[in-house]
N, CA and C of each residue as an Amber inpcrd file, in Angstrom:
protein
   690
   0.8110000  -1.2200000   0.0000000   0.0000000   0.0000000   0.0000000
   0.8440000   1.2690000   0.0000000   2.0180000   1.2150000   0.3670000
   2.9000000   2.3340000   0.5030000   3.5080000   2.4520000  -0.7420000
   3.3270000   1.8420000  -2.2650000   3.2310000   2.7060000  -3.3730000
   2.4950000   3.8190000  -3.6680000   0.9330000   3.6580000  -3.2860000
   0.5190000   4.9240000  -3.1320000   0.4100000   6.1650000  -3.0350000
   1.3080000   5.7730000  -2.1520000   1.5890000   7.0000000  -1.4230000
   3.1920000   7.9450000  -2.0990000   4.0150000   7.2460000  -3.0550000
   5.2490000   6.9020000  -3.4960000   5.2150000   7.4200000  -5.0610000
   4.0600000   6.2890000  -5.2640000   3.7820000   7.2200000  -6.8720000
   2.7290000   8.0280000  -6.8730000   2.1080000   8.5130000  -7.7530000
   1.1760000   9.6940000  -7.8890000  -0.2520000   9.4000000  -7.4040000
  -0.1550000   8.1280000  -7.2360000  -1.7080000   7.7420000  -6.7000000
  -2.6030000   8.4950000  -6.4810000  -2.4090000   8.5630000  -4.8730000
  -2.5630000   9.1760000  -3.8580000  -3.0720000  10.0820000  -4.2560000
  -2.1200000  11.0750000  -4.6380000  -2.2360000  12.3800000  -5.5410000
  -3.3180000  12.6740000  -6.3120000  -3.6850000  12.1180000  -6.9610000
  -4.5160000  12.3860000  -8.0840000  -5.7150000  11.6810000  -7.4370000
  -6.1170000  11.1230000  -6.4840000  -7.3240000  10.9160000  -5.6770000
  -7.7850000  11.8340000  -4.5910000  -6.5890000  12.4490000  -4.2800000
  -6.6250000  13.6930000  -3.3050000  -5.6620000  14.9010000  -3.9630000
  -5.7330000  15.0910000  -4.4600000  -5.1380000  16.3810000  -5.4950000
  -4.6450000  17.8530000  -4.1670000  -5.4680000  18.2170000  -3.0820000
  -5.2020000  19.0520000  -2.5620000  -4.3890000  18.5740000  -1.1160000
  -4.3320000  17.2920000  -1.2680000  -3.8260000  16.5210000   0.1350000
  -4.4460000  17.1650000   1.4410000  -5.4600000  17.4330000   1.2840000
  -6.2710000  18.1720000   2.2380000  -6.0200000  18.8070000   2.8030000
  -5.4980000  20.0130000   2.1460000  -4.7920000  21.0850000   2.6890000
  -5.3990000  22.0620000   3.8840000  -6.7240000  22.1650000   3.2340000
  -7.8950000  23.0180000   3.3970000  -8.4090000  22.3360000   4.8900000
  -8.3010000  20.8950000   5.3170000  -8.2080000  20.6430000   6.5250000
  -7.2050000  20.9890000   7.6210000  -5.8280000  21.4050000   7.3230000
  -5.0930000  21.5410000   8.2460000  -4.9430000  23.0830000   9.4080000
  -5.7790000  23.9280000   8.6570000  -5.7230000  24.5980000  10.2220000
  -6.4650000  24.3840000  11.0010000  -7.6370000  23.8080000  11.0320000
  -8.8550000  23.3170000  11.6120000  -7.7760000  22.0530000  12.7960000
  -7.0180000  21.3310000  12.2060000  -6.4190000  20.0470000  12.7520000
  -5.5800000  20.4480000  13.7730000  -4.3430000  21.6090000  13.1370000
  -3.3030000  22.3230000  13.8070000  -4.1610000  23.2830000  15.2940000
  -5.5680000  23.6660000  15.2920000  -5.7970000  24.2080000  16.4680000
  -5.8970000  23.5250000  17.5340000  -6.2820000  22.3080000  16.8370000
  -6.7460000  20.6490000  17.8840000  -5.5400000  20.4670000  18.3310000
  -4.9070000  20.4840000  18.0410000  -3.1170000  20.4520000  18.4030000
  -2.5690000  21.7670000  19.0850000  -2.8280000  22.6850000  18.9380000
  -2.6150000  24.0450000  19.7400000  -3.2900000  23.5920000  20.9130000
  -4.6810000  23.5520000  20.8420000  -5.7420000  23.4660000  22.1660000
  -4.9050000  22.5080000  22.9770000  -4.7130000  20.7930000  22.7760000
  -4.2880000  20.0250000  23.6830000  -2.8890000  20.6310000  24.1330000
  -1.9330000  21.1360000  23.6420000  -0.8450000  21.4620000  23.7920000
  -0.4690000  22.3830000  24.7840000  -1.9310000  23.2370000  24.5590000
  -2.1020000  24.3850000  26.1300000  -2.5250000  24.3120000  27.2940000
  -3.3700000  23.2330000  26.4570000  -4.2530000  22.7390000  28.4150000
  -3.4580000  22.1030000  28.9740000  -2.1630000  21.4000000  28.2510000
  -1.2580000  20.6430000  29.1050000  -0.1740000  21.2440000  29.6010000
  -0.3400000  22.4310000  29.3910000   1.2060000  23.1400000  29.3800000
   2.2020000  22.5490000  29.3280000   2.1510000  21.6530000  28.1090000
   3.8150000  21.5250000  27.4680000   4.5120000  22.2830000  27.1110000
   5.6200000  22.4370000  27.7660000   7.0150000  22.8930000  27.1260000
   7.8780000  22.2990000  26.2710000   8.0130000  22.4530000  25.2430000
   9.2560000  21.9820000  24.1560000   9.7900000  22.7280000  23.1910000
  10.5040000  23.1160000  23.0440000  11.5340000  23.5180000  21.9110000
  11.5790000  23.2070000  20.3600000  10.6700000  21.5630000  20.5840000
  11.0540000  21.3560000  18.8410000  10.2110000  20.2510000  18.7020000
   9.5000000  20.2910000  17.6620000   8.3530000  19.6960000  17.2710000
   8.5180000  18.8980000  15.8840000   7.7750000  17.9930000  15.5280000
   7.8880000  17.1200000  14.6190000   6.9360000  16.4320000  14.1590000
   6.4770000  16.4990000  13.0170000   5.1540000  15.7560000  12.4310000
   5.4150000  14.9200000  11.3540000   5.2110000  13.7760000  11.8630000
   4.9680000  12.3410000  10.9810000   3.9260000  11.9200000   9.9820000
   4.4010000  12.0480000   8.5140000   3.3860000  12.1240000   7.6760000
   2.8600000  13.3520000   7.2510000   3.5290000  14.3370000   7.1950000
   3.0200000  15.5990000   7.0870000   2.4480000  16.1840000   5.8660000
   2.4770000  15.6800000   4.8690000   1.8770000  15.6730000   3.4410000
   2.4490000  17.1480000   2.8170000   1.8910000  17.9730000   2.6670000
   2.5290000  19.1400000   1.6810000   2.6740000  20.4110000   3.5980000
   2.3830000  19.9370000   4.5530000   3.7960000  21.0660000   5.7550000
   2.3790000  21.9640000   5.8000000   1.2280000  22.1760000   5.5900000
   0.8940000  23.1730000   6.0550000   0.0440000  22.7550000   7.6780000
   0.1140000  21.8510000   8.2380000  -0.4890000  21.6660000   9.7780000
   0.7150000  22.7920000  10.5930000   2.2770000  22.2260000  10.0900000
   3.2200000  22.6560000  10.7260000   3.2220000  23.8230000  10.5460000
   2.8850000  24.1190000   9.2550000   3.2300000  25.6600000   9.2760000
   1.8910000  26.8320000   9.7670000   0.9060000  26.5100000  10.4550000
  -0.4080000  26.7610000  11.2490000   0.3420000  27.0930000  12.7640000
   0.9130000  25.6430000  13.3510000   1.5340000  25.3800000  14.3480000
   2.7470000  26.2310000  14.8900000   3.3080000  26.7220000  13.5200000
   4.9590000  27.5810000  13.6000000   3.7910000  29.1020000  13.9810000
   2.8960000  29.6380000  13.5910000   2.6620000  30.9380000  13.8790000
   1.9210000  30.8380000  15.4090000   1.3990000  30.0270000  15.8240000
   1.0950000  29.5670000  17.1940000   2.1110000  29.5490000  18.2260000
   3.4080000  29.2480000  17.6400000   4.4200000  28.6870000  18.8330000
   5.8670000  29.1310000  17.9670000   5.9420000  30.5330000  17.8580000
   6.9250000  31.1790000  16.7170000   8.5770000  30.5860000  16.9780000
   8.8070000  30.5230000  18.4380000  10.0410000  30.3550000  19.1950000
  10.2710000  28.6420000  18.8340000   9.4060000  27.8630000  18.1800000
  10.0150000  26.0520000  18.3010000  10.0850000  26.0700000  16.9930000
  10.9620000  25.0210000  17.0970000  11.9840000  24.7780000  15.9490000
  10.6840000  23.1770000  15.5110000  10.6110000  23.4730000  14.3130000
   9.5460000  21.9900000  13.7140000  10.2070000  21.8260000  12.0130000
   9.5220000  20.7410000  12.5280000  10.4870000  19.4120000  11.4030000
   9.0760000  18.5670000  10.8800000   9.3930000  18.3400000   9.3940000
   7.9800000  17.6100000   8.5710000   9.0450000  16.4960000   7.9720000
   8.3330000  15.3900000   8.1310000   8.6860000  14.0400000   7.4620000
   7.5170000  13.6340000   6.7910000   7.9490000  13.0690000   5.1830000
   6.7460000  12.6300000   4.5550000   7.6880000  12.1450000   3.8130000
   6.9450000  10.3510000   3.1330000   7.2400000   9.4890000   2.4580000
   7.1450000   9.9260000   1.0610000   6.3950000  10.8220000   0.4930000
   5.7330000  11.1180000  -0.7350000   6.0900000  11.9700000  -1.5730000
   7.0060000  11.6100000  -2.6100000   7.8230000  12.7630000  -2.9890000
   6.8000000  13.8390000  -3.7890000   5.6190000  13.5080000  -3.9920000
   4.7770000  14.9830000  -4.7060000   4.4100000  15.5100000  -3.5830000
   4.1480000  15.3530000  -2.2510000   3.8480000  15.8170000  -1.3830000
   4.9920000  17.1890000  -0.6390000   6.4020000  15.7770000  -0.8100000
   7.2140000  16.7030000   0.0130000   7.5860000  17.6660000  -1.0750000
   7.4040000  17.4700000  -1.9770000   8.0450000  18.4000000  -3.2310000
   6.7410000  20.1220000  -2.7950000   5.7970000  20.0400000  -2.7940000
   5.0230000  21.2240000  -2.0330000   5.5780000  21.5440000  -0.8510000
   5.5900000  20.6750000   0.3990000   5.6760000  20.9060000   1.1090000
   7.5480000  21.9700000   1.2830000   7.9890000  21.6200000   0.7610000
   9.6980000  21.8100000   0.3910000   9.8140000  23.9780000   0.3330000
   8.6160000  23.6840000  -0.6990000   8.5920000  25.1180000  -1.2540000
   8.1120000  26.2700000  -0.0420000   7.5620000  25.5090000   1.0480000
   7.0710000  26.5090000   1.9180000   8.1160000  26.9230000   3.2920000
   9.6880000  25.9550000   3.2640000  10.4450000  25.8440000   4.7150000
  10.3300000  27.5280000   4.7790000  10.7190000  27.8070000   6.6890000
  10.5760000  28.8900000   6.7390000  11.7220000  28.6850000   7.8180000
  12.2920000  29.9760000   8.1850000  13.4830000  29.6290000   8.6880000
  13.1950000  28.4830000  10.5200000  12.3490000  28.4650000  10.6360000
  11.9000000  27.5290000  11.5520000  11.3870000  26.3640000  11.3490000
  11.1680000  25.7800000   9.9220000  10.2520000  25.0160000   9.5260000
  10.8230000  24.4390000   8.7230000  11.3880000  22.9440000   8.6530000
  11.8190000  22.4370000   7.5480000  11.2060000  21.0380000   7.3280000
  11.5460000  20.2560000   5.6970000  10.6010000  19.1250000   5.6740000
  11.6240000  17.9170000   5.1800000  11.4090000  16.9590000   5.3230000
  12.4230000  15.7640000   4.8690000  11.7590000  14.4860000   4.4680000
  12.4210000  14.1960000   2.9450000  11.5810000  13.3870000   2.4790000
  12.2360000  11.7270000   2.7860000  11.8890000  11.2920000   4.0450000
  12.5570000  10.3740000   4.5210000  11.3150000   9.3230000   5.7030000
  12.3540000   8.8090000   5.8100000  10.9420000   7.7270000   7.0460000
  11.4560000   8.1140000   8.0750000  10.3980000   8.7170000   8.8690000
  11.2460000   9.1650000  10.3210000  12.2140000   7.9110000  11.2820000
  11.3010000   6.7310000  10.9070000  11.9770000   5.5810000  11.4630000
  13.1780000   5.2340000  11.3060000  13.7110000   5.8450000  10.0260000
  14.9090000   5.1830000  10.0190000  15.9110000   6.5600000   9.5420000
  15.7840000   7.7520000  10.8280000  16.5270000   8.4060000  11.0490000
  17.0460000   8.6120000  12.4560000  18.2460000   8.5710000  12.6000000
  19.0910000   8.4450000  13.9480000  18.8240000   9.4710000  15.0140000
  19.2330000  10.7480000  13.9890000  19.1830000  11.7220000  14.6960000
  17.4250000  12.5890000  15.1010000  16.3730000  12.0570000  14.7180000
  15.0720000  12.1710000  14.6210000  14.5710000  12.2560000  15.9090000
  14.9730000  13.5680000  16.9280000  14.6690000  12.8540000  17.9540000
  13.9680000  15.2200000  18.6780000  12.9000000  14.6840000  19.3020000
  12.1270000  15.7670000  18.8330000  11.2590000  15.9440000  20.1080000
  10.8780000  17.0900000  21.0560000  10.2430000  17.0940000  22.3580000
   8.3730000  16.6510000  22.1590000   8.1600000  17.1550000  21.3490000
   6.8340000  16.8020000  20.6440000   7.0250000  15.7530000  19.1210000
   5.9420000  14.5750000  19.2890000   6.1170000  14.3140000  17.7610000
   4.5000000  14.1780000  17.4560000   3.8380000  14.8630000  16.3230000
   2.8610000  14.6010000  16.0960000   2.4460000  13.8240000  14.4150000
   1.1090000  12.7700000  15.1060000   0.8640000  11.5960000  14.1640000
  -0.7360000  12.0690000  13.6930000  -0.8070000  12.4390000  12.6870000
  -2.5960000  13.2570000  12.5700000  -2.7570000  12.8600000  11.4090000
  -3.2440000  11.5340000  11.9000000  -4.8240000  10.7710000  10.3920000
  -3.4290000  10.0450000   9.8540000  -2.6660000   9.5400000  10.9100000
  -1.7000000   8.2830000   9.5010000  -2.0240000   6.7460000  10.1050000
  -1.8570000   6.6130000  11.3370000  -1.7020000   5.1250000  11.4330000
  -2.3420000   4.1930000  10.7520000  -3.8700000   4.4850000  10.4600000
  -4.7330000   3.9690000   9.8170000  -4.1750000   3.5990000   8.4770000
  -3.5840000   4.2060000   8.0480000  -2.5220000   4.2070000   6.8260000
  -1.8690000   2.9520000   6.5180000  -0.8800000   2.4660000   7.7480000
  -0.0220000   1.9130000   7.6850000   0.1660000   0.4940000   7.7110000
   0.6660000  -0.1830000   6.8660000  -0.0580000  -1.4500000   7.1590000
   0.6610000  -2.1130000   8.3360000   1.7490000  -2.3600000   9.1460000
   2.2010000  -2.8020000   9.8410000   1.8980000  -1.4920000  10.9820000
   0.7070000  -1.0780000  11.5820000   0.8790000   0.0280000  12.0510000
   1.4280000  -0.0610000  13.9550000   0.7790000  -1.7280000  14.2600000
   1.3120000  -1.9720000  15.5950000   3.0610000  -1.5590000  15.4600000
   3.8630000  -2.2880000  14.4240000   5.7700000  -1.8050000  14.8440000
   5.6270000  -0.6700000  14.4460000   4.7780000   0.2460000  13.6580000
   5.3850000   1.9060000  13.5340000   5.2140000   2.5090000  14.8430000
   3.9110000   2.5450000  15.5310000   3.2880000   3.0150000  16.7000000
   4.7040000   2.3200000  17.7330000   4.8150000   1.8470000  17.9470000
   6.0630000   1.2490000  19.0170000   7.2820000   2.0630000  18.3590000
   7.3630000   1.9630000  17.1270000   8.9120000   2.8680000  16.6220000
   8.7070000   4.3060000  16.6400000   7.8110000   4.5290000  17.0400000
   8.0410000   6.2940000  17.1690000   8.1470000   6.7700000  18.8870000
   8.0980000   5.6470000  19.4470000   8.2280000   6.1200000  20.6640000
   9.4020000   6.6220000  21.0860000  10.7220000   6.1210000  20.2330000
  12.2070000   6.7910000  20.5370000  12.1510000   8.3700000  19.5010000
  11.2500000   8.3960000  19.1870000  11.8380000   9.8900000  18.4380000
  11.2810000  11.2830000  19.1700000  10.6240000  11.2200000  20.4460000
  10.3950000  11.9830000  21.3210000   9.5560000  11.7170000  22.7080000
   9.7620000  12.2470000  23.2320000   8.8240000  12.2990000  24.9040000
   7.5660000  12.3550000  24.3250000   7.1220000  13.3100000  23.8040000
   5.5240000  13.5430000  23.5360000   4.7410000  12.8990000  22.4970000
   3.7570000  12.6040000  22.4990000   3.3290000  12.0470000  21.2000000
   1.6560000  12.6590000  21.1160000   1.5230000  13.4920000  20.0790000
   0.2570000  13.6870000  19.8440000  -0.6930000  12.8860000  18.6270000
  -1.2280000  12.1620000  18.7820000  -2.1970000  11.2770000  17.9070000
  -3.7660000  11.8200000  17.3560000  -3.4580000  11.8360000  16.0560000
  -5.3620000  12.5520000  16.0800000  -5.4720000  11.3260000  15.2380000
  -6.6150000  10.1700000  15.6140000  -6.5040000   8.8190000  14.8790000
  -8.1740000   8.9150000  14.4150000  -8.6890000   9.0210000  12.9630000
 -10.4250000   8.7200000  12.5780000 -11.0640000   7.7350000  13.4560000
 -11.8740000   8.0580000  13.5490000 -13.0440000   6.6610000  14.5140000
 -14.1330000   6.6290000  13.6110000 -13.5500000   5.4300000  12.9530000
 -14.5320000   5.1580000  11.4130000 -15.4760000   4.1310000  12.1760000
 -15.1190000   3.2650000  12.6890000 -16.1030000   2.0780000  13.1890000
 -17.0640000   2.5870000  14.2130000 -18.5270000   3.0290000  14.1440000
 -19.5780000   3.0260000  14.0630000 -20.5620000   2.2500000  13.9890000
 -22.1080000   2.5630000  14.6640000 -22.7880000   1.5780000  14.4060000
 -23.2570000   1.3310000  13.0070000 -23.4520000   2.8770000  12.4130000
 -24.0090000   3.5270000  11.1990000 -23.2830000   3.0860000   9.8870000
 -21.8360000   3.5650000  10.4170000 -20.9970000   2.9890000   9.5710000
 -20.8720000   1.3970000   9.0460000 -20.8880000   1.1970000  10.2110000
 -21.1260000  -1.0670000  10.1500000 -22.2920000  -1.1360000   8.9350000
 -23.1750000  -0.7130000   9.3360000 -24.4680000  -1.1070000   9.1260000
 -24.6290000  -0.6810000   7.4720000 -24.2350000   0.6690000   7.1250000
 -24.1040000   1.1130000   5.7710000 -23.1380000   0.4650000   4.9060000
 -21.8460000   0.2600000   5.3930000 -20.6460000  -0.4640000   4.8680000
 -19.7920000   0.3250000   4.2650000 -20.6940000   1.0440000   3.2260000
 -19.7700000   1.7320000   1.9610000 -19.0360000   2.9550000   2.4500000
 -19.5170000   3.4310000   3.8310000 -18.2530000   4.6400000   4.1640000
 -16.7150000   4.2640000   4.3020000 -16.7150000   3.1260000   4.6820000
 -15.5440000   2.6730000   5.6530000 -14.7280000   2.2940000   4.1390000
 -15.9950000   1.6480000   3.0820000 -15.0510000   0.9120000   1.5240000
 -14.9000000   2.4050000   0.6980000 -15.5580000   3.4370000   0.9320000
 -14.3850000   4.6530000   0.2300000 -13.6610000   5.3770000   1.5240000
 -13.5440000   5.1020000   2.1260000 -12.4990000   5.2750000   3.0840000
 -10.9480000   4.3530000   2.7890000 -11.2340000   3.3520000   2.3420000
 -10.3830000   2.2130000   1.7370000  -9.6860000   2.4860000   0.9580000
 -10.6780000   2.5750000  -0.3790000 -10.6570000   2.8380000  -1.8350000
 -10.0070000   4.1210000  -2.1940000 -10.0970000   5.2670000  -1.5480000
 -10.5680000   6.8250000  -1.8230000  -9.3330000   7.6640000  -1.4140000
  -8.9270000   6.7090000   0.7400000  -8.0870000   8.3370000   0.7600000
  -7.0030000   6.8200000   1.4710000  -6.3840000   5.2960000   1.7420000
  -6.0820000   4.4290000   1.9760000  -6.6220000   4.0570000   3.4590000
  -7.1090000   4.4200000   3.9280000  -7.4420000   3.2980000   5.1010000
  -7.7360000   2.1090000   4.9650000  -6.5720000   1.5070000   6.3760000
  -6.5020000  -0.0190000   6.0990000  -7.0800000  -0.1030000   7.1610000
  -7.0400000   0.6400000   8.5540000  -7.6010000   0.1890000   9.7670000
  -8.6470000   0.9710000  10.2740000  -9.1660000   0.5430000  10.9820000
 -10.7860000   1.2370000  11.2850000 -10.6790000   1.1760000  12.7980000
 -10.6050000   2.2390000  13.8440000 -11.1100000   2.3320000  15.4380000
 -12.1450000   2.8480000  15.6870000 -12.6530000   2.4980000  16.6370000
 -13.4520000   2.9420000  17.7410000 -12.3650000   4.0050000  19.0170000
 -13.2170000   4.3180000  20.0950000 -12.1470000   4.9710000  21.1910000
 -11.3410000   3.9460000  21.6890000 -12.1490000   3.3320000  22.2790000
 -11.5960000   1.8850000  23.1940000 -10.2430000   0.9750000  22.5070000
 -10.9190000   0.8610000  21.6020000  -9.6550000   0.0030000  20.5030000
  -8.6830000   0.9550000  19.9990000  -8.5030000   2.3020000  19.8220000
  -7.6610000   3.4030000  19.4720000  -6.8970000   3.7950000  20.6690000
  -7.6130000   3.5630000  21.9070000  -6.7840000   3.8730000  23.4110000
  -6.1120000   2.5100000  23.5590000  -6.4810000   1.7120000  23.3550000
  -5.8440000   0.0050000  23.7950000  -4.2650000  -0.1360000  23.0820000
  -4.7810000   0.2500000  21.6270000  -3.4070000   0.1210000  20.6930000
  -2.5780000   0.6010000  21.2440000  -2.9690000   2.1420000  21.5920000
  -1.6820000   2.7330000  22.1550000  -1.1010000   2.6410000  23.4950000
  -2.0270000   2.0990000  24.5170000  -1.6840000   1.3170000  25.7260000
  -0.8340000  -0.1230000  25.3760000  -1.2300000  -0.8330000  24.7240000
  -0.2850000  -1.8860000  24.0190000   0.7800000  -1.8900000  23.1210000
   1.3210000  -1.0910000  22.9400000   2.3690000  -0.3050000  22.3610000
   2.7640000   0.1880000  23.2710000   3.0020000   0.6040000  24.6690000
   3.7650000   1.0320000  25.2420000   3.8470000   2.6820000  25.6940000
   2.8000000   2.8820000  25.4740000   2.3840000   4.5250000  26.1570000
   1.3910000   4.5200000  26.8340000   1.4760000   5.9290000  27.7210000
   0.8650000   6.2150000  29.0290000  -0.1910000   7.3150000  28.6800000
  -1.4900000   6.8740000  28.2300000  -1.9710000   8.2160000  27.9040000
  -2.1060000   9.6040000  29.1430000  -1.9990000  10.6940000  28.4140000
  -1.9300000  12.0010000  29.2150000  -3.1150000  12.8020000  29.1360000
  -3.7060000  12.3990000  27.8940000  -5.3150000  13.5520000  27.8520000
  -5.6630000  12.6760000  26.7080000  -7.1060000  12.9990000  26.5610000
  -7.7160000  12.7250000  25.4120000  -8.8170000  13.5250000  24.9750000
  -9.4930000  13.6380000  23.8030000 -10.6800000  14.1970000  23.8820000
 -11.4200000  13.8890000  22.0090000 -12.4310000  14.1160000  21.7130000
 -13.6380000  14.2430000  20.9770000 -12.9180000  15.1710000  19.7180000
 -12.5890000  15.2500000  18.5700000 -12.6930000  16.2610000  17.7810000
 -14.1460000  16.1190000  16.4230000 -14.6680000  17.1360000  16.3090000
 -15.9120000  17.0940000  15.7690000 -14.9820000  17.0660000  13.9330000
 -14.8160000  16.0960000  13.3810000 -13.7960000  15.8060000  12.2610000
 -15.4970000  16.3080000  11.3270000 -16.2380000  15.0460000  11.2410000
 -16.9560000  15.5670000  10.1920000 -18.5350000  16.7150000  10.2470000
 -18.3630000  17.1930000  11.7560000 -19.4780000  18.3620000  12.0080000
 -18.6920000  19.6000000  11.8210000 -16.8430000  19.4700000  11.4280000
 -16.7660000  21.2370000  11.4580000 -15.5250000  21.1170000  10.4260000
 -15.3190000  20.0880000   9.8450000 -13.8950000  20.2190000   8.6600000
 -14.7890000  20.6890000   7.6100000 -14.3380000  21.0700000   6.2810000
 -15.3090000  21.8820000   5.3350000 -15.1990000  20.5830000   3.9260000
 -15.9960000  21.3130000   3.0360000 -16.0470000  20.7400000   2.2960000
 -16.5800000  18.8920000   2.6680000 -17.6790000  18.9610000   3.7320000
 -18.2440000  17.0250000   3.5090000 -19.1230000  17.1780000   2.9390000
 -19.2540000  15.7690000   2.9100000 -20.2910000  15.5080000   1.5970000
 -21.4700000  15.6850000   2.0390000 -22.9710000  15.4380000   1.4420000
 -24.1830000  15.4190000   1.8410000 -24.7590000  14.9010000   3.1270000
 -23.9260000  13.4780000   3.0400000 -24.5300000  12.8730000   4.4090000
 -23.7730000  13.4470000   5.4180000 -23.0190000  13.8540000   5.7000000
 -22.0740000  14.5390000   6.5780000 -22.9390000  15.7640000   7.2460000
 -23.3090000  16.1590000   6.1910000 -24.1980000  17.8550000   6.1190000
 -25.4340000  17.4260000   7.3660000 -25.8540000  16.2200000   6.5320000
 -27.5990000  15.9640000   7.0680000 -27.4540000  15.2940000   8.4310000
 -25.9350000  14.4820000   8.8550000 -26.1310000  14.5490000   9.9930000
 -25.2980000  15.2830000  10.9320000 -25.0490000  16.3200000  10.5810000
 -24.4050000  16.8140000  11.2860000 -25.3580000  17.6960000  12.8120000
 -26.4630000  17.7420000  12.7150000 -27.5980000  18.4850000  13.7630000
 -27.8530000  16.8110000  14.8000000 -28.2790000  16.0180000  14.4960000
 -28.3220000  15.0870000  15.0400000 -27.3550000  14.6740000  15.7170000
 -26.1200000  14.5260000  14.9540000 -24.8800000  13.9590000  15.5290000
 -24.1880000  15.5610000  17.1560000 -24.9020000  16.4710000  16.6720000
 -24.3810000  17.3670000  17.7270000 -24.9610000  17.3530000  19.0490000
 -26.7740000  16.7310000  18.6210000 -27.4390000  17.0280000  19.6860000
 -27.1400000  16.0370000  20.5440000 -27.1910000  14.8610000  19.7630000
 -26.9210000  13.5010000  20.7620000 -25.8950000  13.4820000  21.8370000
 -24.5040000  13.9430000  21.0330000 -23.0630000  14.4660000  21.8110000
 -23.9530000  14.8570000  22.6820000 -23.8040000  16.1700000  22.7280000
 -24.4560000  16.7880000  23.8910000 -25.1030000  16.3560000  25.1020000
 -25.6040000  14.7010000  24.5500000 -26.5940000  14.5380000  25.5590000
 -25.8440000  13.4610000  26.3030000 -24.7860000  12.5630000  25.1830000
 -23.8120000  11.3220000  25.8870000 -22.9500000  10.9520000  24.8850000
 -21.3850000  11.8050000  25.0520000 -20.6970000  12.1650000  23.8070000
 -20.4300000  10.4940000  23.5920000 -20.1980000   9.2430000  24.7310000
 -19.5090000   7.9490000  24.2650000 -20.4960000   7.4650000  23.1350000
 -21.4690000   7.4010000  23.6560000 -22.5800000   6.7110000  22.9450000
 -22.4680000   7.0930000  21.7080000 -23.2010000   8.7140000  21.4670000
 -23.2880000   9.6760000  20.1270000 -21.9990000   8.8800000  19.1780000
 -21.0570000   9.0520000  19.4750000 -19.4810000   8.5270000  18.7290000
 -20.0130000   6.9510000  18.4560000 -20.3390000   5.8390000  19.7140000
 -20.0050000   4.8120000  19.2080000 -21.6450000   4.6250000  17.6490000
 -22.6820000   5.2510000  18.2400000 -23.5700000   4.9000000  17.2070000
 -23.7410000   5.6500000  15.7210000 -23.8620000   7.2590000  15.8520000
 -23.4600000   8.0160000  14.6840000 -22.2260000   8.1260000  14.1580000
 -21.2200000   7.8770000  14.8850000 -19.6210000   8.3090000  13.7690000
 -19.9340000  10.2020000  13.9590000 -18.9180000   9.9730000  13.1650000
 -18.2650000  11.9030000  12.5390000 -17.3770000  12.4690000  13.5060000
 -16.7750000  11.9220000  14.2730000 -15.5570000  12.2850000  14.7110000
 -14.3190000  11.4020000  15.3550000 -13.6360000  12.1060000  15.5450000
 -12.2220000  11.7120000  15.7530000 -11.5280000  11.8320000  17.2280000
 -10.3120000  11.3290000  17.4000000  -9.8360000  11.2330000  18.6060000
  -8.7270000  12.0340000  18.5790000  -8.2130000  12.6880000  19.7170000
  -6.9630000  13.1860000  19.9750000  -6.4580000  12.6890000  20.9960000
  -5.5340000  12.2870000  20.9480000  -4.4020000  11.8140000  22.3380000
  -3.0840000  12.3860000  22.4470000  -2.7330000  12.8840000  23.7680000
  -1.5450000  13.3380000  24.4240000  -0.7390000  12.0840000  25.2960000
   0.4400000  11.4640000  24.5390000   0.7690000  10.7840000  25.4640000
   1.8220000  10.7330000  25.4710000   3.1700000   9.7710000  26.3940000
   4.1780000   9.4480000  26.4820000   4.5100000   8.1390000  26.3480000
């Protein structure tokens, strides 16, 4: 599956690499980052596609030094054009760099990606103290039951793996981290551009939250997880 991502695939199924999602993502990452009052110096994002989360993140936190790794040379080839003297990108596997070693590392919408994703999730634990995770929570009741979200989820943008909370907190408890925070991000009630059904449930899917966010998540879908951990 990691041709995909290698040759133009990818690309030409997602043409904007969802650009247009990343400041929306990068605040979710500001927000946890403040309520925890982390301190770090230098930041790092895994999978970073064409650098603009990081570069959201660099005007948030002007003083840290951040670093973009992406497998994808049309990706990093955008991303390349934007370094800023704080901001640089490398078209390499973070895994199998020595010196890769970073106070924050953030992982937003890849594991699902990956097909061996249990040894990546364990191999990023040496490339910093922090680890921020924003992982989809495709598995749903709605979703089960319909099928075809989860098969252009597959087909469309590569997802190989599908969580819930429980099974998205477990992985990373079984892998060897201590979670530090977690929380709810409203992925498909406030990213732009969803599709119809997204639209139509998006009033339903808010009210329910409201009323019992576990439930709302495990039966409607449309959002995502964030985790702070070590």
């Amino acid at each position: 599956m990691q041709d995909i991502y290698v040759s133009d695939h990818y690309a030409e199924l997602n043409p904007t690499w969802h650009e247009e999602d990343s400041p929306w993502k990068a605040r979710q990452i500001e927000e946890i980052i403040r309520k925890n009052g982390l301190r770090f110096d230098s930041l790092c994002e895994v999978g970073c596609g064409t650098g603009e989360i990081l570069l959201n993140l660099s005007r948030a936190f002007p003083k840290v030094r951040f670093s973009g790794y992406e497998i994808s040379p049309h990706a990093y080839q955008r991303a390349k054009m934007k370094e800023k003297s704080n901001v640089s990108f490398h078209l390499s596997n973070v895994l199998e760099e020595e010196d890769a070693k970073h106070d924050v590392v953030v992982i937003a919408d890849v594991i699902e990606h990956v097909e061996d994703y249990i040894s990546f999730i364990k191999g990023l634990r040496a490339c910093g103290r922090y680890k921020i995770f924003h992982i989809p929570l495709d598995l749903s009741v709605q979703s089960l039951l319909r099928a075809w979200p989860i098969m252009n989820l597959r087909a469309n943008v590569g997802h190989l793996h599908y969580f819930f909370k429980d099974s998205a907190l477990s992985t990373l408890k079984d892998c060897g981290y201590s979670i530090i925070d977690y929380k709810y991000t409203a992925s498909r009630l406030e990213l732009p551009n969803q599709a119809l059904s997204s639209t139509l449930m998006r009033l339903p899917r808010k009210l329910f939250f409201s009323l019992n966010p576990d439930l709302a998540v495990r039966v409607l879908g449309g959002y995502s997880l964030l985790v702070l951990a070590e």
